[in-house]
C-alpha positions as CSV (number, residue, x, y, z in Angstrom):
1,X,-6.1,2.1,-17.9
2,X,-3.2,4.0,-16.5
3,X,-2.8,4.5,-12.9
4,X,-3.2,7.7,-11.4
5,X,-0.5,8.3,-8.9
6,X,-1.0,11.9,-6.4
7,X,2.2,13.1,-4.9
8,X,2.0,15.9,-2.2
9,X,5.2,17.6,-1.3
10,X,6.2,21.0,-0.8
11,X,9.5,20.7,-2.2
12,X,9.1,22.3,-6.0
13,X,12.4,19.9,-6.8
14,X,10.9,16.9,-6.1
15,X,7.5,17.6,-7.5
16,X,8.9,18.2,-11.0
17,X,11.0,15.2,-10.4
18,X,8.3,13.0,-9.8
19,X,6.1,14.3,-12.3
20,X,8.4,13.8,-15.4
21,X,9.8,10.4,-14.0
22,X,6.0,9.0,-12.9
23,X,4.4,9.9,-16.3
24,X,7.8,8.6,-18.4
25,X,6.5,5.4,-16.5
26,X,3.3,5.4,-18.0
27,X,1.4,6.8,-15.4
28,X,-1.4,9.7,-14.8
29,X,0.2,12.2,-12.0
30,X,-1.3,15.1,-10.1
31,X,0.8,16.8,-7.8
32,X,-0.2,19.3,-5.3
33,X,1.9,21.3,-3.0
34,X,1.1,21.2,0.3
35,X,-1.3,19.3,2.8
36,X,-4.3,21.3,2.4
37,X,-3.6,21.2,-1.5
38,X,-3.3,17.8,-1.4
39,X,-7.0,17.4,0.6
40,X,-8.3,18.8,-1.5
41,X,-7.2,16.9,-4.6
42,X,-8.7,14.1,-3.0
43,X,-12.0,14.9,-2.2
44,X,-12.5,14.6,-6.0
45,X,-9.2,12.2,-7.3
46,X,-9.1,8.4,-6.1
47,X,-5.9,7.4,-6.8
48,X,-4.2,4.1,-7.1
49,X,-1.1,5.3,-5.1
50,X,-0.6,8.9,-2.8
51,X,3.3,9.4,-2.4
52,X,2.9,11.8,0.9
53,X,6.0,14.1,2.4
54,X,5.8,14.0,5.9
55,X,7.3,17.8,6.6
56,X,5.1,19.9,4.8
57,X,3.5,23.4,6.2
58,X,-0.2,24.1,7.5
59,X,-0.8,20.2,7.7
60,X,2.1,17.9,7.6
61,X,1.7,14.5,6.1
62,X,1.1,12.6,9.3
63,X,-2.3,14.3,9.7
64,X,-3.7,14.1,5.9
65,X,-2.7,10.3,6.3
66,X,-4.8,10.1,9.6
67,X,-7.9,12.4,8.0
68,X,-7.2,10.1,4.5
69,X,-7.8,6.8,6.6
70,X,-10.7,7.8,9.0
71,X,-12.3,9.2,5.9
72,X,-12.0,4.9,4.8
73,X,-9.2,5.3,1.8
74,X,-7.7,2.0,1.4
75,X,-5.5,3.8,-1.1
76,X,-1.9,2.4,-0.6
77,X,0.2,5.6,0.9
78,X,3.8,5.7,0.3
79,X,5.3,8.4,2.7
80,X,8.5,10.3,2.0
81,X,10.5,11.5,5.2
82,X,13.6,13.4,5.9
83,X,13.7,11.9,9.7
84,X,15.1,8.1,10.2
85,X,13.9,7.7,13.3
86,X,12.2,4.8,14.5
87,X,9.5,7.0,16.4
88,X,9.1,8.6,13.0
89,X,8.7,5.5,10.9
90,X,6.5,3.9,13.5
91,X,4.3,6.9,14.0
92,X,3.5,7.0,10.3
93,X,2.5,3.4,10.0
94,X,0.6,3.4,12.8
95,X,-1.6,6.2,11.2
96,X,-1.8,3.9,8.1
97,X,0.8,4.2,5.9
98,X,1.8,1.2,3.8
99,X,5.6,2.2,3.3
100,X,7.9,5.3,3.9
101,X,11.1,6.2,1.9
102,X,14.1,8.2,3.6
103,X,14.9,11.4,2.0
104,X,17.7,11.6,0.1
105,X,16.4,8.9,-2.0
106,X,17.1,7.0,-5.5
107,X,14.8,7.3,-7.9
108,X,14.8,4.0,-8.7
109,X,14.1,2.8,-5.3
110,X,10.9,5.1,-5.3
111,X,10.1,3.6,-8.5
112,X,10.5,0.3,-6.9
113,X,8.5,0.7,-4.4
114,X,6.0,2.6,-6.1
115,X,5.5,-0.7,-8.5
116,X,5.2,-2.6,-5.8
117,X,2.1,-1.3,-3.4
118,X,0.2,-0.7,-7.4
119,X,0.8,-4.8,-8.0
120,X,-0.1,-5.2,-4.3
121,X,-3.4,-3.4,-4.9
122,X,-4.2,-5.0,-7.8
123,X,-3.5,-8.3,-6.3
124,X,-6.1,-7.9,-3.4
125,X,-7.8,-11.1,-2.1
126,X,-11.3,-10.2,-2.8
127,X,-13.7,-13.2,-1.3
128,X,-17.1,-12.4,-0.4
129,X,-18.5,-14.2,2.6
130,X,-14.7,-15.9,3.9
131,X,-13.4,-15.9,7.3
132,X,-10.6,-17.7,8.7
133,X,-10.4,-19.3,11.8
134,X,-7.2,-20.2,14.1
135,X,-8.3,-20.8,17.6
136,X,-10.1,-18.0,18.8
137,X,-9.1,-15.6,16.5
138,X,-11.3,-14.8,13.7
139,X,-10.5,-13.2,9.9
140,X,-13.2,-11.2,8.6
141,X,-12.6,-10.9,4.6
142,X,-15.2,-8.6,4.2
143,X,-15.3,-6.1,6.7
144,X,-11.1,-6.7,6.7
145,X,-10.6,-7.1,10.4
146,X,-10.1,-9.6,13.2
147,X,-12.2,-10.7,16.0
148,X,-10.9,-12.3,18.7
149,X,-13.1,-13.4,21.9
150,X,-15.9,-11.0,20.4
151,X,-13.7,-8.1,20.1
152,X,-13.0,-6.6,17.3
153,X,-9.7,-5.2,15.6
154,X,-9.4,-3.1,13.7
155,X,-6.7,-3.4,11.1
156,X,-4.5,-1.4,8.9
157,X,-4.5,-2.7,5.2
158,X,-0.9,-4.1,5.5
159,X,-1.4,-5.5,9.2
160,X,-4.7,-7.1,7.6
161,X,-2.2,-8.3,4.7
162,X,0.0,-9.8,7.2
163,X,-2.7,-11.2,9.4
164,X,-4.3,-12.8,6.4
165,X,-0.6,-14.7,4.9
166,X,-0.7,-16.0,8.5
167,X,-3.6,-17.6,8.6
168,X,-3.4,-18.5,5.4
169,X,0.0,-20.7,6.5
170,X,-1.1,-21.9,10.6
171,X,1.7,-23.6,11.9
172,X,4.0,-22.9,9.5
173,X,7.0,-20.9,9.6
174,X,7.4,-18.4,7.1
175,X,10.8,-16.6,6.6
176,X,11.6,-13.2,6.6
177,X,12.4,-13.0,3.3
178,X,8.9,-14.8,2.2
179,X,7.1,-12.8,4.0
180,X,8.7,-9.3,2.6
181,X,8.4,-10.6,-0.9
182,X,4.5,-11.5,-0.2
183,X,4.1,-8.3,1.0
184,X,5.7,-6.2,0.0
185,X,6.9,-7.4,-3.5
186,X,10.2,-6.6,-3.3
187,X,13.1,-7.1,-0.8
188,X,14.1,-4.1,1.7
189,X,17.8,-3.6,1.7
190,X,19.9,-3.1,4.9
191,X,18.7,-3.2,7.9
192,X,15.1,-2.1,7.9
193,X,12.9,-2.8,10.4
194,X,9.7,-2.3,8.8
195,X,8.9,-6.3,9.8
196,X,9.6,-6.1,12.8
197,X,7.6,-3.1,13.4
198,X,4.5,-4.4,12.1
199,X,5.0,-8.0,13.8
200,X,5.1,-5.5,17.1
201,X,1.4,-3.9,16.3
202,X,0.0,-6.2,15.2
203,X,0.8,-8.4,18.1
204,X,-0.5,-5.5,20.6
205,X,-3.7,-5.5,18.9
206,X,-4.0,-9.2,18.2
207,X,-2.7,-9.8,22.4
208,X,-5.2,-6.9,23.8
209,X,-6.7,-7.7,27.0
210,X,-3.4,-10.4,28.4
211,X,-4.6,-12.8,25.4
212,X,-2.0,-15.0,24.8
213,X,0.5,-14.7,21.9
214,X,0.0,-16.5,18.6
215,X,2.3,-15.2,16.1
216,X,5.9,-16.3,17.8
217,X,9.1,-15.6,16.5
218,X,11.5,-18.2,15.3
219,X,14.9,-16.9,16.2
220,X,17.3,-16.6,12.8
221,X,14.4,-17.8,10.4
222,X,11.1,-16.3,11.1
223,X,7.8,-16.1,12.2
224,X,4.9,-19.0,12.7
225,X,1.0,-18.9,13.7
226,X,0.8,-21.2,16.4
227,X,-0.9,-21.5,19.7
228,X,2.3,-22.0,22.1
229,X,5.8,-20.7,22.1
230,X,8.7,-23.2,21.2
């Protein structure tokens, strides 16, 4: 079965772009133009993939990402943004995207990336009845969310991903690189910061309340699960 990939964007250009390019690649596209459009189409679509501009009139793409997640989408959301701003990146993620792209961009980046949050989804963990246990934090695989100390956390579906290859590997340092690949299923080029940004929330919900820091950084290599700094 093909996957069915909805692209919102307000930009006629890249909506005919993306249409002929998607479908060349063998998959089912439906496009629609703006935020309320692209509500709409999914009330009734559930697509494998929503590629979501960010600038868009009525409602931008920030708020259908929120409305999309509380309405519990897991869909994997790719957002496309004219703005390189941290604040912008950060504030996108933080509503639940899984991966934003910078305007001007390649086709074949898009295309990349595009492949890579489909294999992602198809490559879920699915284990019924499995937690994970590292000292007092808790991995719920079913309910996909942590508890530590009898709280709760709730987790976006790539901070779950990155909680999960964590305590998956306790105590042992993972690279950067291992950990893009893992999650992301393809290397980001330059500088991005997309690690780093995730590491940071998740650690804030993770270290609510003064708990003390498990996930530590390991300067010029990585990042480890383990109980004490050093």
């Amino acid at each position: 079965m093909r996957a069915h990939i909805v692209v919102v964007d307000d930009d006629d250009r890249i909506i005919s772009m993306l249409r002929r390019s998607l479908a060349f690649e063998g998959y089912e596209v439906t496009t629609a133009s703006n935020g309320a459009e692209g509500l709409k189409v999914l009330l009734t679509a559930d697509p494998d993939l929503l590629i979501l501009d960010v600038m868009m009139p009525q409602i931008d793409g920030w708020e259908v990402c929120r409305r999309v997640r509380e309405g519990g989408s897991a869909v994997p959301i790719l957002m496309l943004t004219a703005k390189d701003d941290v604040i912008d990146r950060v504030k996108g993620l933080d509503l639940g995207a899984d991966d934003y792209l910078v305007k001007p961009f390649a086709l074949e980046e898009l295309l990349a990336r595009a492949r890579a949050l489909l294999r992602r989804k198809s490559d879920k963990l699915e284990e019924a009845g499995s937690q994970l246990l590292f000292e007092d934090l808790v991995l719920d695989m079913d309910a996909r969310e942590a508890i530590r100390a009898g709280r709760r956390i709730e987790l976006t579906s790539k901070e779950y991903d990155l909680l999960l290859l964590f305590m998956q590997n306790p105590r042992r340092v993972l690279t950067r690189d291992a950990i893009m690949e893992k999650i992301w299923g393809y290397d980001f080029s330059g500088e991005s910061n997309v690690l780093e940004v995730y590491i940071a929330m998740l650690r804030q919900k993770v270290e609510e309340g003064g708990a003390k820091r498990l996930i530590q950084t390991v300067r010029g290599t990585g990042y480890v699960l383990r109980g004490e700094a050093g």
